[in-house]
C-alpha atoms as one frame of an Amber mdcrd trajectory, in Angstrom:
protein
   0.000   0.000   0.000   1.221   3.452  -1.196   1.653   6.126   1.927   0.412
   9.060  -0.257  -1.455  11.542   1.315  -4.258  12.168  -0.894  -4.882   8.436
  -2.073  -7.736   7.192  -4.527 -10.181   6.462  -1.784  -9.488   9.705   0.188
 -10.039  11.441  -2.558 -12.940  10.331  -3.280 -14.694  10.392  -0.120 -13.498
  14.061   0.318 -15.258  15.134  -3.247 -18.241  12.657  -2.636 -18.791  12.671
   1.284 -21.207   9.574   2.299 -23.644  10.117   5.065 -23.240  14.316   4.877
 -26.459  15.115   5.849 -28.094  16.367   9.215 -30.085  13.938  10.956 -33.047
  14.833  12.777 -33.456  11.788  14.763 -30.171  11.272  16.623 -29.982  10.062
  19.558 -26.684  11.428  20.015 -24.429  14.283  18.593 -21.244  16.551  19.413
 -19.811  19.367  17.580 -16.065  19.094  16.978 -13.733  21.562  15.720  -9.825
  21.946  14.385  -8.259  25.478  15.289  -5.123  24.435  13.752  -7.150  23.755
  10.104 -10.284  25.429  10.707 -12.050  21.961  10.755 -15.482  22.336  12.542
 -17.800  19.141  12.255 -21.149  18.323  13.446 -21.667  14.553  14.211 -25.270
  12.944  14.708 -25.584   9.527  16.098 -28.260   7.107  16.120 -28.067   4.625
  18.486 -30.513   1.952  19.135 -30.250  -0.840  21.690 -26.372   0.279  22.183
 -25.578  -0.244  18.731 -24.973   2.435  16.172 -28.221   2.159  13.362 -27.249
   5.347  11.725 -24.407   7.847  11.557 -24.074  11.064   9.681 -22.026  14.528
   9.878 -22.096  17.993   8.358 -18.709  19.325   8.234 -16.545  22.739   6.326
 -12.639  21.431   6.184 -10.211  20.366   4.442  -9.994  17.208   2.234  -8.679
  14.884   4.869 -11.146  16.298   7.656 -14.249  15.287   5.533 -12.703  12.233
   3.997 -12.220  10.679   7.686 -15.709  11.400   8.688 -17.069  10.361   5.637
 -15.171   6.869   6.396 -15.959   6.672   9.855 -19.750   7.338   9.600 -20.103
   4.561   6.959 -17.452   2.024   9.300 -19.192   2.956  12.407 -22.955   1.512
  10.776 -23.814  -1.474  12.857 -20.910  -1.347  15.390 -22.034  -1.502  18.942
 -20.856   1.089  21.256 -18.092  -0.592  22.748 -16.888  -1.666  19.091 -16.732
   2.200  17.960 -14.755   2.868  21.018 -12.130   0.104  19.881 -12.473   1.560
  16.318 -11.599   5.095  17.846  -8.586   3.710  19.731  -7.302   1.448  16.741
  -7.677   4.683  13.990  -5.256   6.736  16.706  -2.696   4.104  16.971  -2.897
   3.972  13.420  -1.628   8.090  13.052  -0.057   8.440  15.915   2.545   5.113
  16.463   5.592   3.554  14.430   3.861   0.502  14.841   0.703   0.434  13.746
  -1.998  -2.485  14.191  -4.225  -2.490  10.825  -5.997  -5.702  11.560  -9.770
  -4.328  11.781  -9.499  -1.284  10.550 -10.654  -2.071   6.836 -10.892   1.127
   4.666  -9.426   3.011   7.588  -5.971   1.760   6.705  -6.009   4.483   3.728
  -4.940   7.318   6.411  -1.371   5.374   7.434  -0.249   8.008   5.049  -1.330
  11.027   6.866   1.012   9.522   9.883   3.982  11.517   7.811   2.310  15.001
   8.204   2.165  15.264  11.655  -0.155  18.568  11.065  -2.605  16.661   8.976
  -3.055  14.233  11.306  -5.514  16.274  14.054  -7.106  16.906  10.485  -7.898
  12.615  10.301  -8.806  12.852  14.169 -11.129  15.474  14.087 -14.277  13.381
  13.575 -13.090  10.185  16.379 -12.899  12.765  19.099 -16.245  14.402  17.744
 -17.396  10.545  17.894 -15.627   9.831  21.682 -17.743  13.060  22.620 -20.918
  12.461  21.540 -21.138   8.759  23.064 -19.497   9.885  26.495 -22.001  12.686
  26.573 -19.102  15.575  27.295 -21.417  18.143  26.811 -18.215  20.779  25.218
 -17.203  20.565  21.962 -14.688  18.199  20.907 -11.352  19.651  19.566  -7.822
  18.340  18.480  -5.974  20.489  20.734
């Protein structure tokens, strides 16, 4: 696998988001915002019986920013609770260790890359601590700082 940046798949979930949309019947949501990039994202959750039926996000950022989101919301789809939680801690080991563990991440694996741009990487974040936020019920905005 190729540790460009702005690969096929990132591309193409940054110029054709999945799951943009507001959702009026979340159960759960958290805004979440990126000083360094100007990031701000607005996650809504749907969870049902602890698992998550629907996810969905309105964001304004940069390609990465959206392109994350846009992955998660579509990973996160089914996952229970608990399972998102792992799914949050797995992405950051992915970005933020020189040994990363890829088993279970699926598409998710496409942002190894952003691992080499230390900056970009609170960019690929954003929408897991938006996530970690809106199913602890913090209440504040989640940010990368």
């Amino acid at each position: 696998m190729t540790n460009d940046l702005y690969q096929e798949l990132i591309i193409d979930h940054s110029k054709r988001p999945r799951n943009c949309r507001t959702m009026h019947d979340a159960t759960c949501s958290a805004e979440g915002h990126n000083p360094l990039c100007g990031d701000q994202l607005h996650l809504y959750l749907r969870v049902d019986a602890d698992r998550v039926a629907d996810a969905s996000f309105t964001s304004s950022g940069c390609a990465i920013s959206t392109a994350a989101a846009s992955l998660m919301t579509e990973t996160l789809k089914g996952k229970t609770v608990d399972e998102a939680m792992l799914l949050l801690d797995k992405f950051h080991n992915l970005l933020t260790t020189d040994s990363p563990v890829t088993h279970g991440l699926g598409k998710l694996v496409v942002f190894c890359g952003v691992r080499e741009y230390p900056a970009r990487v609170k960019c690929a974040t954003l929408a897991w601590h938006t996530l970690k936020s809106a199913l602890t019920a913090q209440g504040a905005a989640a940010t990368t700082e």
